[in-house]
LOSEVO-761580 format. One record per residue (C-alpha): residue number from 1; residue in three letters; x, y, z. Coordinates in steps of 0.05 Angstrom, whole numbers. Layout:
// LOSEVO-761580
REC num residu   east  north     up
REC NUM    ALA      X      Y      Z
...
// end
This chain:
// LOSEVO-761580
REC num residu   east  north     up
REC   1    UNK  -3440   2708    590
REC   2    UNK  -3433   2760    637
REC   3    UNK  -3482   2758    702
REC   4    UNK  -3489   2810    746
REC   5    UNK  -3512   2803    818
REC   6    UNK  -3543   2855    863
REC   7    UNK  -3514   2889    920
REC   8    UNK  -3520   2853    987
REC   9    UNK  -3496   2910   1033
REC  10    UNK  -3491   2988   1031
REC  11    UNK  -3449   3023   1086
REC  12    UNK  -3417   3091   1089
REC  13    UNK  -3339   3100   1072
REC  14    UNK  -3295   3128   1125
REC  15    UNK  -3254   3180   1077
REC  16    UNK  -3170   3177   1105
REC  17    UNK  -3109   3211   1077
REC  18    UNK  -3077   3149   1083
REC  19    UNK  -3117   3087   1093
REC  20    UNK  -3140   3046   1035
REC  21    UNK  -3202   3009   1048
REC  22    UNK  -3192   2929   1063
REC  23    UNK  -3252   2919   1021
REC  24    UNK  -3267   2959    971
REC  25    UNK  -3336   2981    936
REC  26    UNK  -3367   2953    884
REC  27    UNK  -3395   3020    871
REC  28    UNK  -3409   3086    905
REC  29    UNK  -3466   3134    913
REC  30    UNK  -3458   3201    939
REC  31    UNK  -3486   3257    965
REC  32    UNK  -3472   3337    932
REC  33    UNK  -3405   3358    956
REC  34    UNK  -3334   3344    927
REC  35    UNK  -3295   3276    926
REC  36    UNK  -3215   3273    923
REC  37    UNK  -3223   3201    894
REC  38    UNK  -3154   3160    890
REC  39    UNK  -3141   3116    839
REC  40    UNK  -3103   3045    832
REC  41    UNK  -3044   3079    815
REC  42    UNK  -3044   3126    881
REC  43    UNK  -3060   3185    836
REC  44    UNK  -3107   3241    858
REC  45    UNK  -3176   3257    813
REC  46    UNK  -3220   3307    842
REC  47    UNK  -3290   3310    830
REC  48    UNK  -3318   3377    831
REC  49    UNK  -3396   3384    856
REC  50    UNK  -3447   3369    806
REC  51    UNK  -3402   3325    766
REC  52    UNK  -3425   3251    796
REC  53    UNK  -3505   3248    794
REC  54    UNK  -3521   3247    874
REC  55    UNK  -3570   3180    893
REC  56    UNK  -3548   3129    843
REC  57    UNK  -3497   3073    840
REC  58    UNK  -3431   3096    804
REC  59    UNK  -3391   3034    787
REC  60    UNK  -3329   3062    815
REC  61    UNK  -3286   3024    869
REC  62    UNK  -3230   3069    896
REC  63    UNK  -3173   3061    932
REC  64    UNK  -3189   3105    984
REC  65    UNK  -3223   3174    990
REC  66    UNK  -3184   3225   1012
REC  67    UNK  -3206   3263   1074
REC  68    UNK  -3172   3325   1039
REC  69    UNK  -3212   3352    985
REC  70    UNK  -3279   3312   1009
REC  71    UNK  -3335   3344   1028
REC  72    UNK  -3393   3290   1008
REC  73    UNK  -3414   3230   1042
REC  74    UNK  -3406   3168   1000
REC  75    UNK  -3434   3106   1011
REC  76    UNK  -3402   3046    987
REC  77    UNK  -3436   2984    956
REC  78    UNK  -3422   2917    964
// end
């Protein structure tokens, strides 16, 4: 059986061109704006505006955000 266990902490993410975060999210929420979101494999996806819901919990856990290409504020949870 699968459990799942509620977030204990919520912070914002630092977004870096080159820095992968030392911990990494659980999930994200984010604010409107675009996200240059980098995957396991170092690739690039950009997320246009309007594409991830803004105020929820996306279970995604990236790499790092690229400052480049970011304009939203993500928060990451944990």
């Amino acid at each position: 059986m699968i459990k799942t266990v509620p977030a204990k902490t919520l912070k914002a993410l630092s977004t870096s061109n080159s820095v992968d975060f030392a911990d990494r999210p659980r999930g994200i929420i984010v604010t409107a704006g675009t996200i240059a979101f980098v995957n396991d494999d170092s690739s690039v996806t950009n997320i246009a505006d309007g594409v991830l819901a803004t105020g929820i919990v996306h279970p995604l856990c990236p790499k790092r955000i690229n400052a480049t290409g970011t304009t939203a504020t993500i928060y990451g949870v944990y």
